[in-house]
LOPAVO-643590 format. One record per residue (C-alpha): residue number from 0; residue in three letters; x, y, z. Coordinates in nm, 2 decimals. Layout:
// residues N
+-----+-----+--------+--------+--------+
|   k |   r |      x |      y |      z |
+-----+-----+--------+--------+--------+
| NUM | ala |      X |      Y |      Z |
...
+-----+-----+--------+--------+--------+
***
This chain:
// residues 176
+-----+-----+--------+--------+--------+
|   k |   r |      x |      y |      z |
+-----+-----+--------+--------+--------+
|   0 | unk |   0.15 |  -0.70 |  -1.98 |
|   1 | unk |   0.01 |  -0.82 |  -1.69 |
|   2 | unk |  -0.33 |  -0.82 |  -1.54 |
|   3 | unk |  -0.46 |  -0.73 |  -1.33 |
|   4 | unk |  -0.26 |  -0.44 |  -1.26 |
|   5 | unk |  -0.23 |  -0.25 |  -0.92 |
|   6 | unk |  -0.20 |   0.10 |  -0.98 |
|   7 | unk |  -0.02 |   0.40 |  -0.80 |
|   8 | unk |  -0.16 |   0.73 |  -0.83 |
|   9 | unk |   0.10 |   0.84 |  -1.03 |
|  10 | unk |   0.01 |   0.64 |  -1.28 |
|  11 | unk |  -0.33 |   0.64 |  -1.25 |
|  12 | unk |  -0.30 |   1.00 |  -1.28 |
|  13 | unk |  -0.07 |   0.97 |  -1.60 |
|  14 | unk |  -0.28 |   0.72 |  -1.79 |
|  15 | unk |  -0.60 |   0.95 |  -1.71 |
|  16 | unk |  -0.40 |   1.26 |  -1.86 |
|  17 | unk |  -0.36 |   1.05 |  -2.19 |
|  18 | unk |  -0.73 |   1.06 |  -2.25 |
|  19 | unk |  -0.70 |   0.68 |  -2.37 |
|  20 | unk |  -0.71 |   0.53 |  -2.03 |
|  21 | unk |  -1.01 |   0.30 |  -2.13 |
|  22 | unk |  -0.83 |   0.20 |  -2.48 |
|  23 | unk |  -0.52 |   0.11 |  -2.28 |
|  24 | unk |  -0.71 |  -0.12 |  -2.08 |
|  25 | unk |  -0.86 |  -0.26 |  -2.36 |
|  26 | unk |  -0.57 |  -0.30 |  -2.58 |
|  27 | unk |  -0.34 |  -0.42 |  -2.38 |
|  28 | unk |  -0.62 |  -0.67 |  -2.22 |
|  29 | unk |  -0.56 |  -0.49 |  -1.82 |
|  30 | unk |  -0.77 |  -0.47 |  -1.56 |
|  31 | unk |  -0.68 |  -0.22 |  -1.36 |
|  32 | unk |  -0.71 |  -0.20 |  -1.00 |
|  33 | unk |  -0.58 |   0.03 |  -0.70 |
|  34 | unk |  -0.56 |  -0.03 |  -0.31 |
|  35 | unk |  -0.82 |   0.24 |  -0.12 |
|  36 | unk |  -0.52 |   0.51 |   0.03 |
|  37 | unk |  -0.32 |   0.53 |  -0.39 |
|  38 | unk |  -0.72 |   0.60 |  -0.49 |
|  39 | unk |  -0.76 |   0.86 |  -0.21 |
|  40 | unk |  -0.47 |   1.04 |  -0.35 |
|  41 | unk |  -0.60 |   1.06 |  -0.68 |
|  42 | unk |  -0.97 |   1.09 |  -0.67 |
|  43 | unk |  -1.29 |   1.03 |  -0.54 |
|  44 | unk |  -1.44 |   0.64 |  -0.45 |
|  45 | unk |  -1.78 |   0.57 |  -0.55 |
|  46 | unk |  -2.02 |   0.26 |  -0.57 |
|  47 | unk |  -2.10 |   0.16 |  -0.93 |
|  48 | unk |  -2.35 |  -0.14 |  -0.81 |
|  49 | unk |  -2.17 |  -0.30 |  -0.57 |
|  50 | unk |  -1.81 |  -0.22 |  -0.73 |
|  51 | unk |  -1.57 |   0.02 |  -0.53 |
|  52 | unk |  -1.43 |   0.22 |  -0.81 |
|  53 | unk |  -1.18 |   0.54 |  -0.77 |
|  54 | unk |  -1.29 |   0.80 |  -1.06 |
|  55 | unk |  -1.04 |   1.04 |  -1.17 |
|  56 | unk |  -1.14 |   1.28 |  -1.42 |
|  57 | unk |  -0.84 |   1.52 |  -1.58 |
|  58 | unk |  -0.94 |   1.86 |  -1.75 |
|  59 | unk |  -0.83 |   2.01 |  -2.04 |
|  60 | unk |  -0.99 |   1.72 |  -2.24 |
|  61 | unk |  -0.82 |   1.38 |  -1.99 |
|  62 | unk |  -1.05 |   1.11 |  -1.98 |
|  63 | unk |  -1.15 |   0.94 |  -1.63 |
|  64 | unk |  -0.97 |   0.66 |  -1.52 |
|  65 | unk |  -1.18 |   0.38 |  -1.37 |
|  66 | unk |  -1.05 |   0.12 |  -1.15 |
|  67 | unk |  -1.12 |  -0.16 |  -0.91 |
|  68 | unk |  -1.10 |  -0.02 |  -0.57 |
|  69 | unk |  -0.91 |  -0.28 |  -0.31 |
|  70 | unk |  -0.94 |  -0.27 |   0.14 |
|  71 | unk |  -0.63 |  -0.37 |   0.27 |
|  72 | unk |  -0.69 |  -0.71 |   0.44 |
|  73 | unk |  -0.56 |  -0.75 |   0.78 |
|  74 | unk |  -0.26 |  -0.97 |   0.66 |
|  75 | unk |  -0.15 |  -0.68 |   0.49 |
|  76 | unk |  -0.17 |  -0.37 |   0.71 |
|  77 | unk |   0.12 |  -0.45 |   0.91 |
|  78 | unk |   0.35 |  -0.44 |   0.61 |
|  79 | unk |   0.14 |  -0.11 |   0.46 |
|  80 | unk |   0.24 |   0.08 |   0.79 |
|  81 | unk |   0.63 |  -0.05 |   0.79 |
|  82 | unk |   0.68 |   0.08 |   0.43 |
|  83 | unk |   0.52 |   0.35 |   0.53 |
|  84 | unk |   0.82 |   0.53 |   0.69 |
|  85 | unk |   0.97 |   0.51 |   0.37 |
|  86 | unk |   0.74 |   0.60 |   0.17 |
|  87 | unk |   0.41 |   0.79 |   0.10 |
|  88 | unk |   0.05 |   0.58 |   0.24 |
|  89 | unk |  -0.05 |   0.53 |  -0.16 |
|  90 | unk |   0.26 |   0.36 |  -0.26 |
|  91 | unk |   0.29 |   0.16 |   0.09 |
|  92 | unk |  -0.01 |   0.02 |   0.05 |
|  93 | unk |   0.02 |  -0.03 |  -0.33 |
|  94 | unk |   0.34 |  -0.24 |  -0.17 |
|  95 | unk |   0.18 |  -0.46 |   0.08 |
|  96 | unk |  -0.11 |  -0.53 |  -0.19 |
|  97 | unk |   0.14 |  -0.61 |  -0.42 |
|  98 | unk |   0.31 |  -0.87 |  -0.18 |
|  99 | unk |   0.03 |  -1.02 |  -0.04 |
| 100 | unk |  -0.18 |  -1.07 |  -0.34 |
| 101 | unk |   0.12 |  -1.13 |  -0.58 |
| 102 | unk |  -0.06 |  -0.91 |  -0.84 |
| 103 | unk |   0.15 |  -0.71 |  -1.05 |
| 104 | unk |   0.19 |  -0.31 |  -0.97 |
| 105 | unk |   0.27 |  -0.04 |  -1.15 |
| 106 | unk |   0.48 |   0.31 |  -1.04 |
| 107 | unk |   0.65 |   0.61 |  -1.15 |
| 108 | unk |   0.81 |   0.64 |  -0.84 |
| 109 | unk |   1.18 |   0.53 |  -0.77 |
| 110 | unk |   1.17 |   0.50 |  -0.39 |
| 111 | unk |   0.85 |   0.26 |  -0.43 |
| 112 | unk |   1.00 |   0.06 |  -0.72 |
| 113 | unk |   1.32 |   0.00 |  -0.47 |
| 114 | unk |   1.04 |  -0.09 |  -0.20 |
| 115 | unk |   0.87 |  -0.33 |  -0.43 |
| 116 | unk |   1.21 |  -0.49 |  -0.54 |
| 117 | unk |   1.33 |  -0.53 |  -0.17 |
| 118 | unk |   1.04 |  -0.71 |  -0.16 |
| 119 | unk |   1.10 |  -0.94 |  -0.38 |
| 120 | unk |   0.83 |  -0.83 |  -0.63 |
| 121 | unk |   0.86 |  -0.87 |  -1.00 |
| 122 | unk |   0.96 |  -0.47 |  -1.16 |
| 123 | unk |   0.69 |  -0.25 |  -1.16 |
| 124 | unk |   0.52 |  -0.15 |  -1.47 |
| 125 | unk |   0.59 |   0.20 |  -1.56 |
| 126 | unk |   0.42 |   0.46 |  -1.76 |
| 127 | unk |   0.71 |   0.44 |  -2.00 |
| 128 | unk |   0.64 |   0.12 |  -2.09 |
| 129 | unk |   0.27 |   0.08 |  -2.07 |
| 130 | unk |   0.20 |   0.38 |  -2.32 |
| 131 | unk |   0.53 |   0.24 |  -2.56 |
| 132 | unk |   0.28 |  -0.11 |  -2.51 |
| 133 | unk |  -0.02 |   0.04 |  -2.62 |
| 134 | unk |   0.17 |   0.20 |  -2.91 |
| 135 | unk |   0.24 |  -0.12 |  -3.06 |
| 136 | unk |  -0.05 |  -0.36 |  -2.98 |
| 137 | unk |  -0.26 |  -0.08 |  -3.09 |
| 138 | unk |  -0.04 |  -0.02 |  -3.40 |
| 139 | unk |  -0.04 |   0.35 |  -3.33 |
| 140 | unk |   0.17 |   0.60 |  -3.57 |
| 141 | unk |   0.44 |   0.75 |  -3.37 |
| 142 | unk |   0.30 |   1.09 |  -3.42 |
| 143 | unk |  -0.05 |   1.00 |  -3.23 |
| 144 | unk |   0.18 |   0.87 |  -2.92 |
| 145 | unk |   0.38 |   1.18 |  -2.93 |
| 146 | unk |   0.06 |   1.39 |  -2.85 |
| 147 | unk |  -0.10 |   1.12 |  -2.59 |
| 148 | unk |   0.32 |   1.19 |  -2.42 |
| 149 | unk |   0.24 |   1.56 |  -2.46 |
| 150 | unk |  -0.09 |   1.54 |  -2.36 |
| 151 | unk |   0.05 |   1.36 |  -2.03 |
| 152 | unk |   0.37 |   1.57 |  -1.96 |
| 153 | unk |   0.14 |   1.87 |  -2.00 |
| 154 | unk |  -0.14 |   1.74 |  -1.77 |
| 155 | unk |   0.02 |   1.51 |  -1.53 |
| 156 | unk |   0.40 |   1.70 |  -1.55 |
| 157 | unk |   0.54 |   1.37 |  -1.60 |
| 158 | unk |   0.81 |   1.26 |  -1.86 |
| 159 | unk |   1.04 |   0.96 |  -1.85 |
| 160 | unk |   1.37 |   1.00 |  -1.65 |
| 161 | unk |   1.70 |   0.99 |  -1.82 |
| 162 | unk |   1.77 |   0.69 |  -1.65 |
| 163 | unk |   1.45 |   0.49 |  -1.76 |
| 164 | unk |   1.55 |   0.28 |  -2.05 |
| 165 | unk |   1.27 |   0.37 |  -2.24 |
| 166 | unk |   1.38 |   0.76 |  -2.24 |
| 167 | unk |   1.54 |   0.80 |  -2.62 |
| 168 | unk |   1.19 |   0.65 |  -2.72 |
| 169 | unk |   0.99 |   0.85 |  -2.53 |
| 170 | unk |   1.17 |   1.18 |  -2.65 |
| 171 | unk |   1.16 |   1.04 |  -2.96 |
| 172 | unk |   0.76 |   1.04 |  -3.00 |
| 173 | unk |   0.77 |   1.38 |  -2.77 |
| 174 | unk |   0.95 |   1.52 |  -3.12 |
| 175 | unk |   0.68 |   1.41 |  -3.35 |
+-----+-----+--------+--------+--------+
***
């Protein structure tokens, strides 16, 4: 997995709706980061020291998400407000940070992930695969994933797509 990781909201949202965001990170050796419009969407930005951090808390028992808040640099605003016809501010920017930096970004969202690859980017990172990651490298039975992917469809409404290769695994753990 690569790190650091740019997050979208969506999946900042989804791994805070797991309640494990913090062993994620951990396990899977992340840092997780997101640019300041993707934190906007999905919580509130706060100083811890001098650290720009986007907090977002889930209820019903989700566990904040903490990440590395990132300004867009001048370099990369143009790009931010091109993509942005195409798509929402979050995942534009989340784009043009992507580019610019060459750090690795994660999304949900197919319309960004077609962005990201006409840009040349390596594939985003999806929630799919970051939770089927943390399964194994934190040698989780499949019945303990199946309630984080409950706790995540039932908190953040999101399940893998048909499509997504990682679907019949996903529904698999859903099952248990």
């Amino acid at each position: 997995m690569p790190s650091p990781l740019l997050l979208d909201a969506c999946i900042a949202i989804n791994l805070a709706a797991t309640g494990r965001s913090r062993d994620i990170e951990e396990v899977l050796e992340l840092k997780y980061l997101m640019v300041v419009p993707a934190a906007k969407e999905c919580g509130s930005i706060e100083l811890a020291g001098d650290l720009p951090i986007v907090r977002r808390a889930h209820g019903g028992g989700g566990q904040a998400l903490v990440a590395e808040v990132l300004w867009l640099i001048e370099a990369e605003y143009d790009m931010y407000v091109e993509l942005a016809a195409d798509v929402d501010d979050g995942e534009a920017a989340t784009a043009a940070t992507a580019h610019h930096r060459s750090i690795s970004a994660a999304t949900d969202d197919r319309k960004a992930r077609r962005v990201m690859k006409s840009l040349g980017l390596a594939e985003p990172v999806g929630t799919p695969e970051l939770l089927r990651d943390f399964e194994a490298a934190a040698g989780l039975p499949p019945e303990e994933t199946g309630a984080m992917l409950r706790d995540v469809r039932d908190r953040a409404r999101y399940v893998a797509r048909r499509n997504d290769p990682l679907h019949d695994w996903w529904e698999d753990r859903l099952q248990r």
